[in-house]
N, CA, C and O of each residue as an XYZ file, in Angstrom:
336
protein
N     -87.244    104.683     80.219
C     -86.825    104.117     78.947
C     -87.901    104.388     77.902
O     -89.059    104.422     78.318
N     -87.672    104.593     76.553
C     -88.365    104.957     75.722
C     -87.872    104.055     74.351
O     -86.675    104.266     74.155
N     -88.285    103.388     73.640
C     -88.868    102.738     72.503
C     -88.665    103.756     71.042
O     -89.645    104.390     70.650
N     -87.386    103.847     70.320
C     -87.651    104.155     69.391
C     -87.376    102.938     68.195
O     -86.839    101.840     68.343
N     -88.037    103.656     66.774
C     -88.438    102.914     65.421
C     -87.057    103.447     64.717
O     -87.253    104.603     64.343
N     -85.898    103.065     64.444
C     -84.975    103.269     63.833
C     -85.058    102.928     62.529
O     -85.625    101.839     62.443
N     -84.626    103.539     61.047
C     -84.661    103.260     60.183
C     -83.408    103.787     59.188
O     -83.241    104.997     59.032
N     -82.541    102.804     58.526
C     -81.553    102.642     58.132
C     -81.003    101.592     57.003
O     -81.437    100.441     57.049
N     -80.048    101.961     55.978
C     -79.905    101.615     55.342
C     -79.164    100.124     55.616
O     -78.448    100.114     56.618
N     -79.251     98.752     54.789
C     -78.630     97.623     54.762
C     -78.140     97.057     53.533
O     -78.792     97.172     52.495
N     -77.004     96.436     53.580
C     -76.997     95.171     52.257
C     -77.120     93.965     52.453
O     -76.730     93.346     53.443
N     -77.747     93.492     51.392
C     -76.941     92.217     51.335
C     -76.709     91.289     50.342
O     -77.524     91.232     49.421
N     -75.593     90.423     50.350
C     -75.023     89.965     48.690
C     -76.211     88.574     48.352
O     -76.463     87.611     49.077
N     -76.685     88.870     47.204
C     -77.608     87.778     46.498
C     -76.542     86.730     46.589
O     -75.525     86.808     47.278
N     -76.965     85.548     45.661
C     -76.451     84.725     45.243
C     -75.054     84.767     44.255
O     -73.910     84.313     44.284
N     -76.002     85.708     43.261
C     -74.905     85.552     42.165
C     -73.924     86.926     42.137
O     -73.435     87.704     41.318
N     -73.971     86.685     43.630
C     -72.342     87.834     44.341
C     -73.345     89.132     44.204
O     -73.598     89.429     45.371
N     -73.936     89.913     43.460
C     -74.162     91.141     43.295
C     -74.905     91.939     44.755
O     -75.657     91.198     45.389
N     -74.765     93.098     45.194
C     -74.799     93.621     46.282
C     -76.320     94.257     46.329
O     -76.679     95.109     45.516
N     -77.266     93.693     47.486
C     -78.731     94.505     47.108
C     -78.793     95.465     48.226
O     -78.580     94.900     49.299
N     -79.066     97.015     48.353
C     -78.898     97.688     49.275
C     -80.940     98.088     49.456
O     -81.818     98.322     48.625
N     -80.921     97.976     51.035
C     -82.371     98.673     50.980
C     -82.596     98.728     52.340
O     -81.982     98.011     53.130
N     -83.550     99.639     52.713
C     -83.987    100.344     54.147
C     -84.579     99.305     54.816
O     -85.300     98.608     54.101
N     -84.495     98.976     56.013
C     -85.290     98.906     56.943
C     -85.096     99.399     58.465
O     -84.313    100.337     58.618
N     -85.880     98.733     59.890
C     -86.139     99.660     60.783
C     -86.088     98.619     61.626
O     -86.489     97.498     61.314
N     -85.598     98.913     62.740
C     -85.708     98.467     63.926
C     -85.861     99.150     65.092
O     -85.200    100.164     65.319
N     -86.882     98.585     66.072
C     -86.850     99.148     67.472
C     -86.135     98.695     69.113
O     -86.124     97.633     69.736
N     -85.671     99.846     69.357
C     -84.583    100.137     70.008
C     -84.856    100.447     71.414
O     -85.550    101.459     71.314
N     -84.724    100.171     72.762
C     -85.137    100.904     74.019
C     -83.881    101.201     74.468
O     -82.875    100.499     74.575
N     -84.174    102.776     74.808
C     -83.241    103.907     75.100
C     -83.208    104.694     76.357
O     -84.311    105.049     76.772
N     -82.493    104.930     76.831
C     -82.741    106.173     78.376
C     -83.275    107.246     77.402
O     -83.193    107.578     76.219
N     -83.951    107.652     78.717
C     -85.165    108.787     78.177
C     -84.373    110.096     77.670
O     -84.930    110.617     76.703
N     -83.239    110.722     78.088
C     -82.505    111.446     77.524
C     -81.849    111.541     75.978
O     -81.838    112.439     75.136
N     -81.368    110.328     76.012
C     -80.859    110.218     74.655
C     -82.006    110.077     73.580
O     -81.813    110.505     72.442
N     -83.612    109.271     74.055
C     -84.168    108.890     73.143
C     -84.971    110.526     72.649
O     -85.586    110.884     71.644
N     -84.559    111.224     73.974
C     -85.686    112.880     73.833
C     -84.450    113.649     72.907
O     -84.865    114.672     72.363
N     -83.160    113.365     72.665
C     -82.557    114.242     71.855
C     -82.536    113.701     70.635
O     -82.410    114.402     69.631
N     -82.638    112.611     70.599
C     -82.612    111.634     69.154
C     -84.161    112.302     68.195
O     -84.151    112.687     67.026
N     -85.340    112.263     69.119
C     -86.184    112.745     68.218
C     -86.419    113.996     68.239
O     -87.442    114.504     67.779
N     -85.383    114.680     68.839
C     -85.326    116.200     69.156
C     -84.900    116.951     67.697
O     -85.527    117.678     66.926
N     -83.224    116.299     67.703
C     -82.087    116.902     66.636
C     -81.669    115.790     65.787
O     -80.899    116.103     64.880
N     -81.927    114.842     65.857
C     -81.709    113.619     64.774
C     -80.088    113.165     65.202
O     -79.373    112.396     64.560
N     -79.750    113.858     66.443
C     -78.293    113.494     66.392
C     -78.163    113.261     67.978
O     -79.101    113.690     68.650
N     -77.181    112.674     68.599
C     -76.477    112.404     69.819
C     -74.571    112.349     69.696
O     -73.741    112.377     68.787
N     -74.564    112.275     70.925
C     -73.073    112.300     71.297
C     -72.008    111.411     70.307
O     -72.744    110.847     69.497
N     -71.057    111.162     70.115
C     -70.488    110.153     68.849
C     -70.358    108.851     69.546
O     -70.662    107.809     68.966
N     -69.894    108.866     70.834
C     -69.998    107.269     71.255
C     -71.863    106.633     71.555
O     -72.284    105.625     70.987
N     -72.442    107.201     72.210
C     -73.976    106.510     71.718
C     -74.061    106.299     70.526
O     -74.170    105.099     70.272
N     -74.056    107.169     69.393
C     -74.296    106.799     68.235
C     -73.643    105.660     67.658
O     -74.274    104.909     66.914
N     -72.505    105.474     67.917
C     -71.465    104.296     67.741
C     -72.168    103.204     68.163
O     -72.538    102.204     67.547
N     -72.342    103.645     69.659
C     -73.136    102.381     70.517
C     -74.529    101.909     69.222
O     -74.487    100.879     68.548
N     -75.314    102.642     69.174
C     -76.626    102.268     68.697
C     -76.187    101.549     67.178
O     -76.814    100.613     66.681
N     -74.863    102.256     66.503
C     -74.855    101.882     65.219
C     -74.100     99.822     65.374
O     -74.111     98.951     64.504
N     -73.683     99.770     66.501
C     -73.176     98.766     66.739
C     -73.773     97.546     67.119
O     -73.276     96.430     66.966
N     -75.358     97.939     67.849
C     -76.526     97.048     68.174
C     -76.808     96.638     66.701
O     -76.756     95.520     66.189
N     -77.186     98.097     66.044
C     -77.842     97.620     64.651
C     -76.885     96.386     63.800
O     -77.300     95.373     63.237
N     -75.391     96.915     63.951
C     -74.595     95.656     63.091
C     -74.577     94.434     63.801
O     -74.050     93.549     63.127
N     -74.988     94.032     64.994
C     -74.973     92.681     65.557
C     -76.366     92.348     64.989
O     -76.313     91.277     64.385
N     -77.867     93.023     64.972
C     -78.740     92.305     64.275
C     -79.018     92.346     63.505
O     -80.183     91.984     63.342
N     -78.170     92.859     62.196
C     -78.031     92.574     60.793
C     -77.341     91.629     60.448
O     -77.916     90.928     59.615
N     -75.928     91.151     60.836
C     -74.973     90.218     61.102
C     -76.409     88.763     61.624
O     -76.387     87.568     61.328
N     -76.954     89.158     62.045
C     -77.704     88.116     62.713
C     -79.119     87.636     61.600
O     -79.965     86.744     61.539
N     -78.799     88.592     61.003
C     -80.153     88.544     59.259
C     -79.514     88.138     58.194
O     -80.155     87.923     57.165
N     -78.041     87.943     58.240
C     -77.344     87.523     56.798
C     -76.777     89.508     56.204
O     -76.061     89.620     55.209
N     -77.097     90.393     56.745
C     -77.038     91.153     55.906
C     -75.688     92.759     56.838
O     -75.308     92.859     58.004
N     -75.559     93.165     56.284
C     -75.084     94.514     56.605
C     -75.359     95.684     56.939
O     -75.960     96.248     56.025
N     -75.124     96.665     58.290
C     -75.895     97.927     58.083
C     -74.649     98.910     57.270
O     -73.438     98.751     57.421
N     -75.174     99.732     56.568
C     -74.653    100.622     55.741
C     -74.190    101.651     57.213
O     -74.877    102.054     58.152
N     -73.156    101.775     56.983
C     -72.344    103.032     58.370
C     -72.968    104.121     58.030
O     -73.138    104.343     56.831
N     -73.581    105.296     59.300
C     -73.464    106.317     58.718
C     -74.807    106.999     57.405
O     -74.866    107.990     56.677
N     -76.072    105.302     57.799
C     -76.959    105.529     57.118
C     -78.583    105.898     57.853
O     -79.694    105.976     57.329
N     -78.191    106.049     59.082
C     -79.929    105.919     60.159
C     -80.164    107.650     59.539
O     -79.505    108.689     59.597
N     -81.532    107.217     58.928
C     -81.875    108.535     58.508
C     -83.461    108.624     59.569
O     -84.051    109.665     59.280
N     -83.921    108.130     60.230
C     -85.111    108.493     61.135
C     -85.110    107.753     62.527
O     -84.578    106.651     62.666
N     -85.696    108.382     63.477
C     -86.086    108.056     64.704
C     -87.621    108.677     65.037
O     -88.118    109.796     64.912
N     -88.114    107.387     65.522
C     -89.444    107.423     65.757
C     -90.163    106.761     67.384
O     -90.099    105.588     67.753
N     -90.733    107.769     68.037
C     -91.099    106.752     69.189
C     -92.084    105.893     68.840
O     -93.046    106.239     68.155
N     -91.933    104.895     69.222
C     -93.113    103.246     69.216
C     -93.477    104.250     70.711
O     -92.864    104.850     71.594
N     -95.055    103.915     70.238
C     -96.230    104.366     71.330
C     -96.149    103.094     72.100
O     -95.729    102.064     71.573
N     -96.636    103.159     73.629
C     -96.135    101.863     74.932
C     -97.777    100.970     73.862
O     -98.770    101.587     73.476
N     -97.546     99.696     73.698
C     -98.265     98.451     73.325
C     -98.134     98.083     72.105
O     -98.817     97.165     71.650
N     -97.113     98.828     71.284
C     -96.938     98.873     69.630
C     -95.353     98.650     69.801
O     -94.623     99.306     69.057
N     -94.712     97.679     70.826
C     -93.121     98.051     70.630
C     -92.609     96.272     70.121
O     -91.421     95.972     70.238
N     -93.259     95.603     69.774
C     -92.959     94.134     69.033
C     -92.554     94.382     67.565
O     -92.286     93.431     66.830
């Protein structure tokens, strides 16, 4: 298993309704295959990606906020003692 730093676009609605969109990152532990093609080609199969885009919307949902579909623009390995 390997530890990547995902980073991707989110919203979420202020108060006075208006929509604030902005990046952040989360880390992810992956089979070593998928995580070696992810920082290989920036891309994987369409159901992993689904899968991973679907973790990300349960802990955005879980922040008040939204992940933007269709927005993970980086993958990064977290070195083993840097994965909190």
């Amino acid at each position: 298993m390997k530890t990547l730093n995902i980073t991707y676009d989110t919203t979420e609605i202020e108060e006075n309704g208006k929509p604030i969109t902005g990046e952040t990152c989360y880390n992810l532990k992956l089979r070593d295959e998928l995580a070696d093609q992810l920082l290989r080609t920036g891309k994987c199969d369409p159901i992993s990606m689904m899968h991973i885009e679907l973790v990300l919307q349960g802990v955005e949902l879980l922040q008040g906020r939204k992940i933007v579909l269709d927005s993970i623009k980086h993958f990064e390995l977290v070195k083993e003692g840097k994965e909190s």
